[in-house]
C-alpha positions in Angstrom: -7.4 22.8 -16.9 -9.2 19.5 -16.3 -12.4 19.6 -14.6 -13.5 17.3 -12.7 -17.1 16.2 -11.8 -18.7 13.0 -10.0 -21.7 10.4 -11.0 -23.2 8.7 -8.7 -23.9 5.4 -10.5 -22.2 2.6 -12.6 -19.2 3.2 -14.5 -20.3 0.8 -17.5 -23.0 3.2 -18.3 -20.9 6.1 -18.8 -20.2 7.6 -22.3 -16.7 8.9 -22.6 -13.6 8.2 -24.1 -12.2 6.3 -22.0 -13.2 4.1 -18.6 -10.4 3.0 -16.5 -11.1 -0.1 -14.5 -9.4 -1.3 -11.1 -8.6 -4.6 -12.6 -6.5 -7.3 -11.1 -3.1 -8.1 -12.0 -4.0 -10.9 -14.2 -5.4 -8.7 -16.5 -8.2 -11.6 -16.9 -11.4 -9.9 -15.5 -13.0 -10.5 -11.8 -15.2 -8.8 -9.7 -16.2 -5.7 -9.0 -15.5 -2.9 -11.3 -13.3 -5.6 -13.1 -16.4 -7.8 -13.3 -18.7 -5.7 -14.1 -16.7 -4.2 -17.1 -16.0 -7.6 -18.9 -19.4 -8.3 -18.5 -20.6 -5.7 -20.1 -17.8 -4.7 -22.9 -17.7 -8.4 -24.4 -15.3 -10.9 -25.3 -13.5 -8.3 -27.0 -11.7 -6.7 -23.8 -10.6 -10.2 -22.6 -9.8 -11.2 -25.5 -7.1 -8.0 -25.6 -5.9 -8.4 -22.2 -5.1 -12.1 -23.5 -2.8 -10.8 -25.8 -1.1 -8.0 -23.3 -0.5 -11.2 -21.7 0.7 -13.1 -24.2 3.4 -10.2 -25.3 4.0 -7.8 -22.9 2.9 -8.5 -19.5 3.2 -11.9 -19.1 3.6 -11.8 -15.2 0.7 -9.6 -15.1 0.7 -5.8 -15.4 2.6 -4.1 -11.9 0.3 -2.3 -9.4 0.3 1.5 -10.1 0.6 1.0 -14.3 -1.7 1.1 -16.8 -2.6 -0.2 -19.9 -5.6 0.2 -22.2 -7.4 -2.0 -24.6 -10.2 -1.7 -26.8 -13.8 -0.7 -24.8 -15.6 -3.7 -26.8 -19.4 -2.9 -26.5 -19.0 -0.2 -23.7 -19.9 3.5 -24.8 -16.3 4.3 -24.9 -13.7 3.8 -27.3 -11.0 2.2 -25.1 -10.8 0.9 -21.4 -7.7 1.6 -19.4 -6.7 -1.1 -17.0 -5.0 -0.1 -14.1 -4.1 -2.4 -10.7 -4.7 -0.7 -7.5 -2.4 -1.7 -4.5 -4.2 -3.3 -1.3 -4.6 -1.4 1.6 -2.1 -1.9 4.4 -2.0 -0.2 8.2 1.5 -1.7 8.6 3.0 0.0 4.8 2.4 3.4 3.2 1.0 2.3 -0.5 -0.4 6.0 -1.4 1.8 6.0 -3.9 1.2 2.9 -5.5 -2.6 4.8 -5.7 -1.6 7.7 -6.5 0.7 5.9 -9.8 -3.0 4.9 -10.7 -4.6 7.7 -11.3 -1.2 9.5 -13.1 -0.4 6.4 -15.1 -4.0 6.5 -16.2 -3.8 10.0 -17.2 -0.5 9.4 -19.0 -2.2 6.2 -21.3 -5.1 8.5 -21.9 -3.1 11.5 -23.0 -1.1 8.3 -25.2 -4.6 7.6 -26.9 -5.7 11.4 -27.4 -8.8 10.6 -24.6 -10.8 14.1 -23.7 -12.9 12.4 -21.4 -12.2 9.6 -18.7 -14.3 7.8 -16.2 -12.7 6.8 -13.0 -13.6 4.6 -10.1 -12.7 4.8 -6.7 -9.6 2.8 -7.4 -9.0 0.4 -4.7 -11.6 0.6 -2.3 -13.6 -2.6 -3.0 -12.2 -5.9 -2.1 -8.7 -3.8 -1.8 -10.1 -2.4 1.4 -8.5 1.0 0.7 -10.3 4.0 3.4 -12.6 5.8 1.3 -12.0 8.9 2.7 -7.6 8.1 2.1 -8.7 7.2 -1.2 -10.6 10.1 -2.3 -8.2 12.5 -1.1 -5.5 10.9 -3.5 -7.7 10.5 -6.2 -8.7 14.0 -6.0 -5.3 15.4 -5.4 -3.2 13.4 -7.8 -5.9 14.4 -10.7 -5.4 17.8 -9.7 -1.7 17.7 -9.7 -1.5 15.8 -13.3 -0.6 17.8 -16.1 -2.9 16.2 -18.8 -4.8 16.6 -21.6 -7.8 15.2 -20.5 -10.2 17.9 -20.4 -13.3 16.4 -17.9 -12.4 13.5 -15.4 -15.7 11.8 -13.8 -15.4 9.9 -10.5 -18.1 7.4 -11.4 -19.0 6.1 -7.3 -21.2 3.7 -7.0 -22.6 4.7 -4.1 -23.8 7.4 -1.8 -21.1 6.9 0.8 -18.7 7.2 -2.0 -20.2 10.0 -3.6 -20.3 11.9 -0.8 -17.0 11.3 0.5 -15.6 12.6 -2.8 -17.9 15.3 -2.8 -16.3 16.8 0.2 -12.6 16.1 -1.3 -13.7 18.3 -3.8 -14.8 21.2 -1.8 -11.2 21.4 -0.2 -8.2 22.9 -1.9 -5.5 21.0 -3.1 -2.7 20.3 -0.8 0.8 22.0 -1.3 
């Protein structure tokens, strides 16, 4: 069984096997998570993702897949890129989040990953409710089979920490 635990902090500091980053479409870096791990794993993630580009995912990678790379000078040993939908009130996109978090699981299981850092896919610039978000997050690990032994929500804040906190407290849906 997978257990699950949360950091408050910064993803790029966390030593695992693998940290999955919300990344855009492009593949290219940005901000937020996205940002912030280009910044700090090197030219050697971009430098990947330029080559997913190049070959397979040449319109970008599809919201709800994953793909990893290499974790350049991160504490990891890969990164798993994953695009989060946007949040709409007018469409249902939970399963486009959802695909995130299972997709991500899938790539690690792929790569023989133990451990995985997760952010709160989504909920930056993506506008995604934290509390919606944490309850899919949550659930869909949960409902995974995977190999993954210990998934960290890495939040980068106390709202978010605490709103996954009380996720975790509640028993999986049906």
């Amino acid at each position: 069984m997978t257990s699950i635990t949360l950091v408050r902090g910064d993803i790029t500091q966390e030593s695992v096997d693998a940290v999955v980053n919300a990344a855009n479409s492009s593949l290219l870096g940005g901000g937020g998570v996205d940002g912030a791990i280009h910044r700090r794993g090197g030219p050697e993630i971009l430098a990947e993702c330029r080559k997913l580009r190049a070959s397979h995912y040449g319109k970008g990678l599809p919201t709800g897949r994953a793909v990893a790379t290499t974790a350049g000078r991160l504490d990891a040993r890969w990164v798993i890129h994953t695009v989060g939908p946007v949040w709409s009130a007018t469409e249902d996109r939970s399963g486009l989040l959802a695909s995130c978090y299972r997709e991500s699981l899938r790539v690690a299981d792929e790569l023989g990953a133990t451990t995985v850092a997760f952010p709160a896919i989504s909920t930056g610039v993506y506008r995604w409710p934290m509390d919606d978000a944490a309850r899919i997050a949550v659930e869909t690990v949960r409902a995974t089979a995977t190999g993954v032994e210990e998934v960290r929500f890495v939040l980068f804040d106390d709202t978010a920490y605490e709103t996954f906190a009380r996720r975790l407290d509640r028993p999986p849906l049906p």
